[in-house]
N, C-alpha and C positions, 0 to 999 in steps of 0.2 A: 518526190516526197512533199509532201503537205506542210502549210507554213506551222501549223500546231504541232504535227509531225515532227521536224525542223527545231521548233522549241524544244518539246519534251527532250527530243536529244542534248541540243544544249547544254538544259539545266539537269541532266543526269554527268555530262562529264564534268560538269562544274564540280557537283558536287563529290563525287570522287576524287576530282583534283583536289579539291577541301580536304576531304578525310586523307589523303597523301599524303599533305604537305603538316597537318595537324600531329600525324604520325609522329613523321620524322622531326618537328619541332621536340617532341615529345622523347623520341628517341636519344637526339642531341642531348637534352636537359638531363636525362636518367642517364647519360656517359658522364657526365658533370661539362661537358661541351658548352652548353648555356648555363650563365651565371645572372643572379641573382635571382630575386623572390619577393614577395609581398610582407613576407613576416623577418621582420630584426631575429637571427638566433645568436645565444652566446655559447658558448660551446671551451669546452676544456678538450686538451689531446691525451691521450695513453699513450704510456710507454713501460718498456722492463726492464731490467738492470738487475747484472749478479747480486746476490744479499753483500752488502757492506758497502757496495759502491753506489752513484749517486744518476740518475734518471729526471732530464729536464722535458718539461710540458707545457704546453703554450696553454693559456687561456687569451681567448680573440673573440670578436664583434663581427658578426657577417650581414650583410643587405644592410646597412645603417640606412635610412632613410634621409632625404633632405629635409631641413636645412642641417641636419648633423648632427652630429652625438655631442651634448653637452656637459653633461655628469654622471656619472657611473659607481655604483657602488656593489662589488661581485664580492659574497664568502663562496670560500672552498672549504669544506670537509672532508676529512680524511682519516683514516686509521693509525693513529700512533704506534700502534703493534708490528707496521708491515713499514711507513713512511715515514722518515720523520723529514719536513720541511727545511733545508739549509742554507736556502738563500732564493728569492727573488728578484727580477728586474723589473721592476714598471717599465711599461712605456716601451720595449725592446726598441722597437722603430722611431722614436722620439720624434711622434709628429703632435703628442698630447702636451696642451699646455702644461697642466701641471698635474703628477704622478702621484701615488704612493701604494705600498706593499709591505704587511703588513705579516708575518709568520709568525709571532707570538700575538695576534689579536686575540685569541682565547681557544682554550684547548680545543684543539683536534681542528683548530680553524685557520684558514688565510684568507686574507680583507686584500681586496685589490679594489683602489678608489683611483678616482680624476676626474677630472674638469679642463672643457677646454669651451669657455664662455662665448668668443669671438666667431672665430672662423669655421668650428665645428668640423666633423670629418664623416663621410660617407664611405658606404662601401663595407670593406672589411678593414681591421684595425685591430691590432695585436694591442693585450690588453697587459699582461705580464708572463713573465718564462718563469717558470717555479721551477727550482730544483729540489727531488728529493732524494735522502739516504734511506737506501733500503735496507730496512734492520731485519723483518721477516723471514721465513726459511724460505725452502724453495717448494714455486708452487703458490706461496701466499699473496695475495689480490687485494689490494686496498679501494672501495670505488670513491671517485675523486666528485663528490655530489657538491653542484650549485646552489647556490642562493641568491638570485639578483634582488635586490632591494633596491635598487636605484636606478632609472635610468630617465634622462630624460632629454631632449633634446636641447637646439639652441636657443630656442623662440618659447622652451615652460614648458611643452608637448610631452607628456607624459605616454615613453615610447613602454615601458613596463608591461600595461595591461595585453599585449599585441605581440610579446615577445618568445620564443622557443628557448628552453634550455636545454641543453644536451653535454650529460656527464660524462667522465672519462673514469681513467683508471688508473694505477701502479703496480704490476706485478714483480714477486720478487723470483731470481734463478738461482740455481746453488754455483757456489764457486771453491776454491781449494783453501780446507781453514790450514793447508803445508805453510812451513816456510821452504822454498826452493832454493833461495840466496844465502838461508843462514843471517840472515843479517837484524834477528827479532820481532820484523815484520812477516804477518801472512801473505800470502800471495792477493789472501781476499782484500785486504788492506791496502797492500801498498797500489793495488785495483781502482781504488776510489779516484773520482776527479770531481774538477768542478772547485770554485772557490771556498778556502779552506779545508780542504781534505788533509793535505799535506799533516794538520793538528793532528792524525788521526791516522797516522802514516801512508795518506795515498799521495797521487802523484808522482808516482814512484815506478821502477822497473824493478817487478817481480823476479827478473835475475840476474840483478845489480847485486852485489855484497857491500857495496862502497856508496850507496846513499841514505843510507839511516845508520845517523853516527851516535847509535848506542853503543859505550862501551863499557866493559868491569871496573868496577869503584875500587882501587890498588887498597890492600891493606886490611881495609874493612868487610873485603869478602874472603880472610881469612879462610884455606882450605880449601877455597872456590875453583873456578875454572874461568877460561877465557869464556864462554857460553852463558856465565854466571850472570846477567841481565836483565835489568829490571824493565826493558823495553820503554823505557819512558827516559829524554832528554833535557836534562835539567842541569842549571848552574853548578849546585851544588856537589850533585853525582860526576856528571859528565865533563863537567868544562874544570874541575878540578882535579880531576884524574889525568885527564891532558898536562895540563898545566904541569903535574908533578914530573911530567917526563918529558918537559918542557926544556930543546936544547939537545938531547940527546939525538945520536945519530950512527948509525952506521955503514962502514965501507965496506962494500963488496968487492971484487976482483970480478972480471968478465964470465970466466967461468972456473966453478971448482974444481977440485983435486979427481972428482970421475967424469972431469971435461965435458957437463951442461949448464946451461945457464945458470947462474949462482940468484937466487931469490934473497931478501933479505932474510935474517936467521940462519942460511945454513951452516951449520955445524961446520968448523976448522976453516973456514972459509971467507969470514964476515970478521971486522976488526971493528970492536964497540967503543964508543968516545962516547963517555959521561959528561955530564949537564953538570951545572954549575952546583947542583946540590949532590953530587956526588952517581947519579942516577944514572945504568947504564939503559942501552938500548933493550939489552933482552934482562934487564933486571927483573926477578921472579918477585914482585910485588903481591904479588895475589895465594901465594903459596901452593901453586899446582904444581909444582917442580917437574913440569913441562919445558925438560930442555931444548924439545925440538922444534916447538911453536912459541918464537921467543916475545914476550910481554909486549915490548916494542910495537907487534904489529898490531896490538890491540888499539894503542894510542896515536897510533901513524895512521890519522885519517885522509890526506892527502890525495887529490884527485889521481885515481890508479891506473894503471896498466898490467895488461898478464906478465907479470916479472916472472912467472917461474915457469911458463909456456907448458903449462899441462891444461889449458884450456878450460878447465873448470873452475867457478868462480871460488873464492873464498878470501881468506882475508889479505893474503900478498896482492891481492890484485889489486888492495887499496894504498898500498904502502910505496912511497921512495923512498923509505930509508932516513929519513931523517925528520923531526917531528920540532914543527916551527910555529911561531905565533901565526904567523902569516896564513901561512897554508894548513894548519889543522886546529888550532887553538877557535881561528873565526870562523871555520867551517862549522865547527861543534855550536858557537853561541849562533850560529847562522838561525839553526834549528832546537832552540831550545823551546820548552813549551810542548816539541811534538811528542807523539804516546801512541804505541802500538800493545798497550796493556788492556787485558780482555777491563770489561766494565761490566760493575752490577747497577743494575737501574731501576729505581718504580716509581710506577707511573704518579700521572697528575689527574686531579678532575674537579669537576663542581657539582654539587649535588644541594638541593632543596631541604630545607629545616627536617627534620625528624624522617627523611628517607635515604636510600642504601648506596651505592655505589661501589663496583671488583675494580681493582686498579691489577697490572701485574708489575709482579718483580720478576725479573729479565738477568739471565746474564749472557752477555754478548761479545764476540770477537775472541772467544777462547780459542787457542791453537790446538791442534792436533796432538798429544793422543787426544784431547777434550777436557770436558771437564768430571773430573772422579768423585769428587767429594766438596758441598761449602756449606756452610752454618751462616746464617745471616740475621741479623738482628734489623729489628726496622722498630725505632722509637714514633710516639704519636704522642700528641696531648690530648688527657681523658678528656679532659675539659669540652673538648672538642668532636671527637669522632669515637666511635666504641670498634671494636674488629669484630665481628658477627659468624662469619662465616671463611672457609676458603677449601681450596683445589689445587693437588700438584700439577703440573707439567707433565706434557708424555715422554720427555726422553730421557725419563730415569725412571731408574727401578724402581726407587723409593724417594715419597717424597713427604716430610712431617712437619705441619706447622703449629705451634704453640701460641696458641691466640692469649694467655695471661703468662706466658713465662714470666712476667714482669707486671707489676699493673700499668705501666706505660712502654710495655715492646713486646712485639711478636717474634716469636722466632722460628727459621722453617728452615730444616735440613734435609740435603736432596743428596741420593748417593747415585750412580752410575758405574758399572763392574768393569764396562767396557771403556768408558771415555762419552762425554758427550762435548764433539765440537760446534764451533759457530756461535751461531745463535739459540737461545733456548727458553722456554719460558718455566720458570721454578715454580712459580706457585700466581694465582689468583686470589687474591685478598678482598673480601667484603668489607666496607667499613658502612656502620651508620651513621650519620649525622646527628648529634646529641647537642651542639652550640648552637647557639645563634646567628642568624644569618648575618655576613660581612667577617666572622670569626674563619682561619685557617690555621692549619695544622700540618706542619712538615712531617715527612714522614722522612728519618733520618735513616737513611741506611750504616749500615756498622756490620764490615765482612769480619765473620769469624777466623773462619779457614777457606781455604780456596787453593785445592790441588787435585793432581789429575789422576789416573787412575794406579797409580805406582807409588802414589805420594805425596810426589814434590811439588811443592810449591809453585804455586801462579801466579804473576804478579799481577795485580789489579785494580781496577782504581771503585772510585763508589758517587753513584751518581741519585743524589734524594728526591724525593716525589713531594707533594702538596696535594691534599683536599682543600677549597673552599665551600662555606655554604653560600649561596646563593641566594639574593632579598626574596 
């Protein structure tokens, strides 16, 4: 072979070899094998979580360039209707000098800032973990869209103009609006985690009976029932209902008279010792004249065991028998403040001098059979905003809002034949903007009625919205 010969050979395997090894660089990078890149991206993650419970998301910094990330300023946007934002950590990794995160920065927004002047950080670099509660039904998708506004390096380099964003998401799943335990929390509720759920009955075992120590207010639920609960634990109701049976106790025998384990209350079997105010263990306080599920165990919150070994959870399995400051009195203020009562909601927003803005009113966390029937008033100041327009919700039959029932309140009544549980949206309200910019206007909610398809009573709380105009 010829030295040109010779050559041309060469420089054809060369170049093959080239185009190989180009490949498989190429290959490696597209498995995510090889890491980094020429371009800073910021990037938010997606995740999904049952409706009522709570789904956290990283926002992080990838390829930072040298000499480092020096300031950062990232909004996150998101949908109220499907996410609502309930806590934040800056800095998860805490390699950033100084942090901050920001959930009520302004509606439907979170502000994630820092500064870290000095040493700066390359690479990738977790920016904050967002946690959200997912109020939407199932199916509904919130997208979690960026804003970086800031970024700059440590040496002034304005890394911004150079930079990729890439958003994420929040979807929500359906989950069981039962209670399984009996205990006034739904399954969807006591589902929830994540800091401060607990408020809101999560953190909980869905078939526990003996961790949410709502019980019947003696006396004043005249007629009522051990069941008769207002699902929400408060001084007033709960810890002095305790209280009144404060002291009282009863002795079992190993087993009763048809030779099984003797639970507290059984009938001929349990010998009652009255409290200093005269109060026995199975005193019918509440006037159910339910001799066989004695009052007692309502009030005997005490950490439980299956005392009557029929394996299914319900209220003996909370009870020893005897009802102490100690052991049930601090249990109850343990958790006061917490509320597993459905809630009406509407919304918030900002809207510009003399244009429109739909906010919705929401009712959420209703238990199963659903919700039947509510009347809700929403007060506004004229001064302020005018109601213009609005829209029922799909998961009622019927839905009517009254844009002048009042000249300062709307009112929208929603029926359902069958029940509607969970979550739900009532109605869609247009308001215009009629004040001046820097003026706001609560929009006060006032539930009328709120019951379920049979009737009765829901108990529920009420959570107000705000319009501002905007300079």
């Amino acid at each position: 072979m010829s030295y040109i010969a010779r050559q041309k050979a060469w420089l054809c395997a060369a170049t093959v070899t080239l185009a190989v090894a180009c490949l498989g660089v190429w290959l490696l990078a597209s498995d995510g094998l090889v890491h980094g890149s020429d371009t800073t991206t910021i990037q938010i993650g997606s995740g999904e979580a049952e409706s009522y419970t709570n789904v956290t998301v990283r926002l992080e910094a990838l390829d930072l360039p040298a000499p480092g990330l020096g300031s950062y300023v990232v909004n996150v946007h998101y949908d109220s209707s499907v996410g609502d934002p309930v806590d934040c950590v800056p800095d998860p990794g805490d390699v950033i000098d100084t942090s901050f995160c920001n959930t009520d920065y302004a509606p439907e927004v979170v502000r994630c800032s820092g500064f870290d002047p000095e040493e700066g950080l390359t690479g990738q670099v977790a920016l904050c973990d967002i946690t959200f509660h997912c109020v939407g039904e199932q199916g509904e998708c919130s997208d979690l869209s960026l804003n970086v506004s800031e970024l700059y390096a440590t040496d002034g380099t304005d890394i911004l103009p150079d930079v990729q964003q890439q958003d994420g998401s929040v979807c929500c799943m359906s989950c069981s609006w039962s209670d399984t335990d009996g205990d006034s929390c739904t399954d969807c509720q006591e589902g929830q985690t994540g800091p401060g759920a607990e408020l809101r009955g999560g953190n909980r075992d869905p078939g526990n009976p003996c961790d949410f120590y709502d019980v019947p207010v003696p006396i004043l639920h005249s007629g009522g029932t051990l069941a008769d609960r207002d699902k929400a634990i408060t001084i007033i109701g709960d810890l002095l209902a305790v209280l009144t049976y404060g002291g009282a106790s009863q002795t079992c025998p190993a087993t009763d008279t048809c030779g099984t384990a003797a639970p507290p209350n059984s009938p001929g079997c349990c010998t009652d010792n009255a409290n200093g105010n005269g109060i026995d263990y199975d005193e019918d306080m509440d006037g159910d004249t339910l001799d066989t599920l004695a009052d007692g165990l309502a009030y005997d919150r005490s950490p439980g065991v299956d005392l009557d070994g029929d394996t299914i959870p319900d209220l003996s399995d909370c009870a020893d028998g005897s009802i102490t400051i100690i052991e049930d009195l601090l249990l109850v203020l343990a958790q006061a403040g917490h509320s597993c009562q459905a809630v009406v909601r509407m919304g918030s927003g900002d809207v510009p001098p003399g244009e429109s803005i739909t906010v919705p009113l929401e009712a959420l966390a209703v238990a199963e059979p659903g919700l039947g029937a509510a009347t809700v008033d929403i007060g506004y100041d004229p001064d302020v905003v005018d109601p213009t327009d609005w829209s029922g919700g799909p998961n009622f039959d019927m839905v009517q809002c009254s844009l002048d029932y009042t000249p300062n309140i709307v009112r929208c009544t929603a029926i359902s034949a069958t029940g509607a549980p969970g979550n739900s949206l009532v109605a869609d309200i247009t308001f215009q903007a009629v004040g001046q910019a820097g003026q706001c206007s609560v929009l006060d909610v006032a539930v009328v009625t709120f019951t379920d398809p049979d009737g009765n009573p829901i108990p529920v709380a009420a959570e107000d919205g705000r319009i501002c105009i905007t300079p």
